[in-house]
C-alpha positions in Angstrom: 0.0 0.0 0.0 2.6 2.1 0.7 4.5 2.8 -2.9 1.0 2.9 -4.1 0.2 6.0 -1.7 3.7 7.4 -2.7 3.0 6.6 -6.3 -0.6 8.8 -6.1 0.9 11.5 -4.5 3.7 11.9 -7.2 0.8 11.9 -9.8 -0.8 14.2 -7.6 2.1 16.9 -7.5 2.9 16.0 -11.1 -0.5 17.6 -12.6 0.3 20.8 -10.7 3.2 21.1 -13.3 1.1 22.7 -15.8 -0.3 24.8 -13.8 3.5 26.4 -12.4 4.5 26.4 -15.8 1.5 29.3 -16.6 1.9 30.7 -13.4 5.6 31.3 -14.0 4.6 33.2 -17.1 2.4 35.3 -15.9 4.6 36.2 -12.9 7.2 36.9 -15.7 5.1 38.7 -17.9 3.8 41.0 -15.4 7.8 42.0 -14.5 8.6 42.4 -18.2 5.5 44.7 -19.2 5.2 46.9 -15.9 9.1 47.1 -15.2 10.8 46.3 -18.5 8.5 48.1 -20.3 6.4 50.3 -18.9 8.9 52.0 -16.3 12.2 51.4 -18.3 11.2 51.8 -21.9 7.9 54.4 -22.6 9.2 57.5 -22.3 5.6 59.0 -22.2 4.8 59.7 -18.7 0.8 59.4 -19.4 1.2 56.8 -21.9 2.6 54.5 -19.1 -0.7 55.5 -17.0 -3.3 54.2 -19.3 -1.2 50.9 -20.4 -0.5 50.6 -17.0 -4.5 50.9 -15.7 -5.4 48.9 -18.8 -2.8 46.4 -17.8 -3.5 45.6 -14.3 -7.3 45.2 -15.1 -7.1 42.4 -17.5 -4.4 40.9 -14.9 -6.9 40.4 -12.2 -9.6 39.6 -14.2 -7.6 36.8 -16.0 -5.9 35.9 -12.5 -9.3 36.2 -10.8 -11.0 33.8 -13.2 -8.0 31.4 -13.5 -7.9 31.3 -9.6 -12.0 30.4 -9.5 -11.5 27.7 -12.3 -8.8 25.8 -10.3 -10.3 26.0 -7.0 -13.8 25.2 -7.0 -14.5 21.9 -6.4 -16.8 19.5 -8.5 -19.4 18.2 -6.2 -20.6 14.1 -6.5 -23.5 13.3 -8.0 -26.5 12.9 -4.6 -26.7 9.9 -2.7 -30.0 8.9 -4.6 -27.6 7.8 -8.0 -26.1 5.3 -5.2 -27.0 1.8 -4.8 -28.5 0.7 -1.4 -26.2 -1.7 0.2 -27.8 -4.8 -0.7 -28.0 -4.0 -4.2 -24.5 -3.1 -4.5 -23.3 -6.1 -3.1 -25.5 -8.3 -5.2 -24.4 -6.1 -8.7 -21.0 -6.9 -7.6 -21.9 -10.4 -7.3 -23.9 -11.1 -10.9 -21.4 -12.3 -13.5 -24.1 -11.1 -16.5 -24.7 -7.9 -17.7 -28.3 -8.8 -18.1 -29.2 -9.5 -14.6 -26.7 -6.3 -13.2 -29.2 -4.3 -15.7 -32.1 -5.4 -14.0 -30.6 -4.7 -10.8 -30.0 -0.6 -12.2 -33.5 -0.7 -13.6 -35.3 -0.9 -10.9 -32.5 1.1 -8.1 -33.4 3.7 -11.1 -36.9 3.5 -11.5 -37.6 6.4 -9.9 -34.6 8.8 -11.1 -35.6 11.3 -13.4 -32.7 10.1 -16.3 -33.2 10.3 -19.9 -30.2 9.5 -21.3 -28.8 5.6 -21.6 -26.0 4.2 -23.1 -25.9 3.5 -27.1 -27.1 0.1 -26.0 -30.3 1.4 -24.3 -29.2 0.6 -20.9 -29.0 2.5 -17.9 -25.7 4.2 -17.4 -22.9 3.0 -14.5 -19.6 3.8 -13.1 -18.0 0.8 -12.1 -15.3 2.7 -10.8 -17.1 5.0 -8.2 -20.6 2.9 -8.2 -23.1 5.1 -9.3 -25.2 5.3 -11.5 -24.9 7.7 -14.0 -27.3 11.1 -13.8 -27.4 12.7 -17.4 -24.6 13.9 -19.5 -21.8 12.8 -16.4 -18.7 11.0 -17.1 -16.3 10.1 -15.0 -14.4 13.3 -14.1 -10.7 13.7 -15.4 -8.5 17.2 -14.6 -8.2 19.5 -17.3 -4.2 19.8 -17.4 -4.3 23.6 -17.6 -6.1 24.1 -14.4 -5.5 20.5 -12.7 -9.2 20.3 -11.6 -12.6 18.5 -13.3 -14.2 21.4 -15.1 -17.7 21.0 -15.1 -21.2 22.7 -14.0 -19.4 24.4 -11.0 -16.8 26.4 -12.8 -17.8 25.9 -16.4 -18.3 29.8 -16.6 -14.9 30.5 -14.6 -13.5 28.1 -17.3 -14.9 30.0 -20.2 -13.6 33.4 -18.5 -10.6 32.2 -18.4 -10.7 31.6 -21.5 -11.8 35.0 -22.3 -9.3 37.2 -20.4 -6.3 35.4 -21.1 -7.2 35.9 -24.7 -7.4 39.7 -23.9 -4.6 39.7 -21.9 -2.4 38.6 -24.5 -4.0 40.4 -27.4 -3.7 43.6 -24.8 0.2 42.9 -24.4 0.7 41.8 -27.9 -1.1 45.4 -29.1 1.0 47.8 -27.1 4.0 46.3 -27.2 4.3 45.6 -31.0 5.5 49.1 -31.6 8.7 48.6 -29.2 9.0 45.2 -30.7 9.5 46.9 -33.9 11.8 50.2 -32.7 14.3 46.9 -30.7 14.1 45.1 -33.4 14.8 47.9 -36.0 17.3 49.3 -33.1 15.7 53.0 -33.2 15.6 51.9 -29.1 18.8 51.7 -27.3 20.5 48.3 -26.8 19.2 48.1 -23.1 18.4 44.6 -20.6 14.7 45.6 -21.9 15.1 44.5 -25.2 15.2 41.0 -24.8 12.3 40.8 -22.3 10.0 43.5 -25.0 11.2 40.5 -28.1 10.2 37.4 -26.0 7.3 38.8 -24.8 5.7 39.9 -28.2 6.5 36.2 -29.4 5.0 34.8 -26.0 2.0 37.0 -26.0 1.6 36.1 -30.0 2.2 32.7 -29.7 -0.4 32.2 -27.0 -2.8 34.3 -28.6 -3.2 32.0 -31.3 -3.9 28.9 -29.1 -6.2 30.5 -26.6 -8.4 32.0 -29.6 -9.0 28.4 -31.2 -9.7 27.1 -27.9 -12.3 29.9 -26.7 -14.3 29.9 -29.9 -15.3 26.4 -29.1 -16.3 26.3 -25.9 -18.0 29.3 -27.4 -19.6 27.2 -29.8 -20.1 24.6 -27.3 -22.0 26.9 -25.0 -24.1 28.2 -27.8 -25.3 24.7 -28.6 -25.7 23.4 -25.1 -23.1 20.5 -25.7 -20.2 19.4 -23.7 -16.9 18.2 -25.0 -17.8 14.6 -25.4 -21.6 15.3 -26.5 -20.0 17.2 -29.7 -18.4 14.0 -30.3 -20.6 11.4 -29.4 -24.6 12.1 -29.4 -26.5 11.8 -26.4 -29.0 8.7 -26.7 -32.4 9.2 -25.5 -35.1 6.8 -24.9 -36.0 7.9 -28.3 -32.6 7.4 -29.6 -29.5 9.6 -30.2 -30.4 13.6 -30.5 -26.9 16.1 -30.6 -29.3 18.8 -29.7 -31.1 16.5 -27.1 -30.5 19.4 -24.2 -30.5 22.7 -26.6 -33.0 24.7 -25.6 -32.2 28.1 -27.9 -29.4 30.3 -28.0 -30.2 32.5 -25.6 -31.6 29.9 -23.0 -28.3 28.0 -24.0 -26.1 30.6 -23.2 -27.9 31.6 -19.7 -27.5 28.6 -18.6 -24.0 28.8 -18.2 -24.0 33.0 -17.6 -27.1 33.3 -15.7 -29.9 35.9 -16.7 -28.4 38.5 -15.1 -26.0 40.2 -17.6 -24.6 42.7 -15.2 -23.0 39.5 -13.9 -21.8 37.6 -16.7 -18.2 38.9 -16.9 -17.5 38.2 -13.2 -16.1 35.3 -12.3 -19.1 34.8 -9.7 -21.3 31.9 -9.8 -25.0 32.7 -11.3 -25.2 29.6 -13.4 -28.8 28.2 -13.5 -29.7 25.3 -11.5 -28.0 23.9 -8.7 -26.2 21.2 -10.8 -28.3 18.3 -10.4 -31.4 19.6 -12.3 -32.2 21.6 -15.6 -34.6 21.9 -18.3 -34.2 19.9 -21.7 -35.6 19.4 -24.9 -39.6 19.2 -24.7 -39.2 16.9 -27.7 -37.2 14.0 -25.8 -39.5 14.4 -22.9 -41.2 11.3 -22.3 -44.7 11.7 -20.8 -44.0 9.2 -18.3 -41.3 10.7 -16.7 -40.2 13.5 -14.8 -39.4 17.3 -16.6 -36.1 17.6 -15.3 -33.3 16.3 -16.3 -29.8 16.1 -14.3 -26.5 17.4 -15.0 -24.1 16.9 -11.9 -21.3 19.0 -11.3 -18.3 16.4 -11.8 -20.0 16.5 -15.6 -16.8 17.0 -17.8 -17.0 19.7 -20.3 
């Protein structure tokens, strides 16, 4: 037991490498713009004041959001997706998948699920127990922020998203002109230089690769979908449906942003629901069941 504890907490400080790594750059790219640049290289008194207060708001905003996106923990689906004792113990028991079906069917006869798997059957995780409540997988870490990102911080995901895309194209922007007067030499050979050039190419380079990943989850959110339902179709008792949980645009997106607009560039919860139930498609509503559907928080996006 032993090198198996020591083995899980090397994965465990392992995954926070990521998340150093970007924490490192931004630590280094706040020196290089306020102090490298700003202080040592803008000669304009007031033209360091507004990059400066321009600056420092999309660096908490971004650092704000990022901070909420790692930190807020993805709750379990409730204790009514658990098997009672008894049942576990017998589902453990039953070699065939037929008779461990029955044994979901009727623990879930009274859960208000719509979804199965592509089989028809009711979903399960083996590996925590449980069965499955609508559109939740199994929850794996998002490397950049080494935590499940899911119903709880989907919207501090997607402004993350959002202000490290600003603060890049911000940085990139103002600091293009003194790329160009270094790189041209029209600037004095200073230590400056080689933090303005590396930070153009950093702010650039990371540009790109935040914008392709923002306009997805954009697109995502739009659509109602998560990352594995834009892959692979939700089934319904009615069979598959990719817009099985869409309920419009703007229903889509405030229920990720809330309806209160004031609020939807804070990195402050006002998603709708309380992550176990939400409305979905009145045309995969079946009669016989419940109008709610569930999406717990450990749901992957």
């Amino acid at each position: 037991m032993a090198p198996t504890h020591v083995l899980r907490c090397c994965q465990r400080g392992l995954a926070w490498i990521p998340v150093i790594f970007i924490a490192l750059v931004v630590c280094w790219s706040y020196y290089a713009y306020v102090v490298e640049l700003c202080i040592f290289t803008i000669p304009s008194i007031a033209e360091k004041i507004i990059y400066m207060v321009f600056f420092h708001l999309s660096f908490v905003m971004f650092v704000w959001s990022y901070w909420k996106t790692i930190f807020t923990r993805p709750a379990n689906p409730s204790k009514e997706f658990c098997l009672p004792k008894a049942e576990k113990e017998q589902y453990v028991k039953e070699e065939r998948p037929e008779s461990q079906q029955e044994i979901l069917w009727r623990a879930a006869a009274n859960l208000p699920l719509y979804t199965r798997t592509g089989a028809g059957a009711i979903r399960y995780c083996d590996r925590c127990q449980v069965i499955k409540p609508d559109r939740c997988h199994h929850c794996s870490a998002c490397d950049m922020v080494n935590n499940c990102v899911g119903f709880s911080n989907y919207k501090f995901f997607i402004l993350f998203l959002c202000y490290s895309l600003v603060y890049c194209l911000f940085i990139a922007a103002t600091v293009l002109q003194y790329f160009i007067k270094f790189w041209t030499n029209e600037l004095p050979d200073t230590h400056a230089k080689f933090h303005v050039l590396f930070l153009f190419f950093v702010a650039a380079m990371f540009c790109i690769s935040i914008l392709s990943l923002f306009s997805y989850h954009l697109w995502l959110v739009g659509k109602n979908r998560s990352t594995i339902e834009a892959f692979r179709a939700p089934v319904f008792r009615t069979g598959s449906d990719k817009n099985g949980f869409s309920l419009g645009f703007g229903k889509n997106i405030a229920q990720v942003f809330g309806d209160k607009r004031k609020f939807w560039l804070l990195p402050i919860f006002t998603s709708q629901g309380d992550g176990l139930t939400f409305p979905s498609r009145l045309v995969n509503i079946d009669p016989e069941q419940p109008t709610v559907s569930l999406q717990p928080e450990a749901n992957k996006r």
